[in-house]
N, C-alpha and C positions, 0 to 999 in steps of 0.2 A: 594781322590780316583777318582774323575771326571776328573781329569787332566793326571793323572796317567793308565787313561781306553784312553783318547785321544792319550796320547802319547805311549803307550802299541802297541795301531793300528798303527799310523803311522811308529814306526820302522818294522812293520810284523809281525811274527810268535813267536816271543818271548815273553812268558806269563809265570804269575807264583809272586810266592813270592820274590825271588831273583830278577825278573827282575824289578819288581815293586821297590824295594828299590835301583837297582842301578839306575833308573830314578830318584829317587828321589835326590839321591845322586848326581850323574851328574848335574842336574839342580842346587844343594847348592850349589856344584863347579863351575857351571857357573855364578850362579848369586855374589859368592864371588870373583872371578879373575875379574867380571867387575867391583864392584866399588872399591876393593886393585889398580885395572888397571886404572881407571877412562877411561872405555873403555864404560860405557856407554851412553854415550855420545859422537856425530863425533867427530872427531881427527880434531884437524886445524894444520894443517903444518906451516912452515915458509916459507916466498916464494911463488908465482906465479907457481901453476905445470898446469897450461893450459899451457905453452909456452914450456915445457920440450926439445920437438922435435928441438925447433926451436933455443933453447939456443944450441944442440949437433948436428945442421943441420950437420954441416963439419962431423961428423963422422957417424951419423946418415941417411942421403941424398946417400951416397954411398954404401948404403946395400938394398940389397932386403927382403922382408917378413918373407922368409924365416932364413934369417941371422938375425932376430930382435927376442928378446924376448921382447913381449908387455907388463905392466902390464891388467892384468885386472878382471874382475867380473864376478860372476857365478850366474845366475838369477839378472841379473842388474837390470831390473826392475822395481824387488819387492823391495820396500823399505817400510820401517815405516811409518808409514801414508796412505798408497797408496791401497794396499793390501786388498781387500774387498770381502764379500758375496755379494753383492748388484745385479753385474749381474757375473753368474756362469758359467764356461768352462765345461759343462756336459761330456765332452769326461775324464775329467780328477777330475774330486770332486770323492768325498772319500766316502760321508754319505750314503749310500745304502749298500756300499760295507763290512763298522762298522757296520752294525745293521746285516750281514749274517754273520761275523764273531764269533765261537767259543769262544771268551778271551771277549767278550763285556761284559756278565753276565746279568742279569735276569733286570735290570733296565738300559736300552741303556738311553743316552743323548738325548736330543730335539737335532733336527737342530741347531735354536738358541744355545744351549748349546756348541752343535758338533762345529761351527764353532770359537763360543768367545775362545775357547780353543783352537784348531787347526792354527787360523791366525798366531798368534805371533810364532807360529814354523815354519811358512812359509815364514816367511819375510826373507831376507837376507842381509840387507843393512839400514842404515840410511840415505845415502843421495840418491837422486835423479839421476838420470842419467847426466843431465847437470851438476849439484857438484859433482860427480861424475872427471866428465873431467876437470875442473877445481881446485878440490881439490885435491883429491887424481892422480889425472895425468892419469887417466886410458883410455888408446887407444884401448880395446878389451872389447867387450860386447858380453854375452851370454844372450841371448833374447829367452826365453822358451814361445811362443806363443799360442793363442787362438782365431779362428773367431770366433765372436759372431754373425757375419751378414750371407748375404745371398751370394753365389756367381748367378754372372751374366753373362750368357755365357760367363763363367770360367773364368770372372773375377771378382778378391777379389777386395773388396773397403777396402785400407787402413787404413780407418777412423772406421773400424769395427772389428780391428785386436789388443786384446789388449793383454797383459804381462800377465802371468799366471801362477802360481804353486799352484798343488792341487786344482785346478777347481777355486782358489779363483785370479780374476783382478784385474787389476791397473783400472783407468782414462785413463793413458796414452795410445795412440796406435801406431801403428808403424806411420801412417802418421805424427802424434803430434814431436815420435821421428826425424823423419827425416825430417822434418824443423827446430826443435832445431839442431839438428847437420849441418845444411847446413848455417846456421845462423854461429854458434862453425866456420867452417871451412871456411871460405867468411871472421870471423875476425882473425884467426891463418892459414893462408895457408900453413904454412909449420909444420903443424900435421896431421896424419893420423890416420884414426879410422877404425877400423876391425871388422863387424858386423857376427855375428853368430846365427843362428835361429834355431832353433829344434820345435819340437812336430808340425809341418806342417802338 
């Protein structure tokens, strides 16, 4: 039922007896299609997909942005592992928000509680951003952001900017990313990565 009150909240306004069983059900379904799928765990491809770009330069090199579809990732980020209560994007965590909610019922979760259940609906990914470009080939990242620091006449420090869904961070920050990708791009020149930011 604790998992069931977490995830009740996080879809919204939908409460009740029905909705409570098709969570339940959704969740058998998902946890059954991954290991039928053996999707729970990363996929390793065949092949080098860091170098995609540069294998289809000839056809790729002579398109603009806009003529490319990129692969890529929504909350790149967040991945397995990464994802923490530890330090909190208060502009965007949930737990206040659960305990005013109507569908909570007369015995709300701890924090502790709120978040052990909440993470794992928040990750998105199993690998990392660098695996990420390397394995899977992905040349678009959507980076849902969070300052944790202080701005300094109005400027942000990099190193204070980290990955964020649902108030819960990575490690990683933007600075960390963009030397891993400067690194990435300095040994593949001829790949291109498409950065996208929100919640700024």
């Amino acid at each position: 039922l604790a998992q069931g009150q977490a995830a009740r909240f996080c879809v919204g306004k939908m409460s009740g007896p029905f909705f409570h069983v098709s969570v339940v059900v959704l969740s058998m379904l998902l946890v059954g299609m991954q290991s039928r799928h053996g999707i729970s765990q990363p996929v390793h491809h065949q092949g080098d997909l860091g170098n995609w770009m540069a294998r289809y330069w000839n056809t790729v090199g002579t398109k603009t942005l806009l003529q490319l579809t990129l692969p890529g990732s929504h909350n790149s980020g967040n991945y397995a592992g990464a994802l923490s209560a530890d330090v909190l994007c208060s502009s965007d965590y949930r737990y206040s928000a659960y305990l005013r909610d109507s569908s909570t019922g007369p015995t709300p979760l701890s924090k502790e509680e709120f978040d052990r259940h909440m993470i794992p609906w928040n990750i998105n990914h199993f690998l990392p951003m660098s695996q990420q470009l390397t394995n899977d080939g992905v040349r678009f990242f959507h980076l849902k952001v969070c300052n944790v620091g202080r701005v300094h006449d109005g400027i942000l420090d990099l190193e204070s900017i980290r990955f964020q869904h649902r108030g819960y961070t990575t490690r990683e920050t933007v600075a960390s990313t963009i030397s891993m990708l400067k690194a990435f791009l300095a040994d593949h020149p001829h790949e291109v990565v498409v950065l996208a930011f929100s919640n700024l």
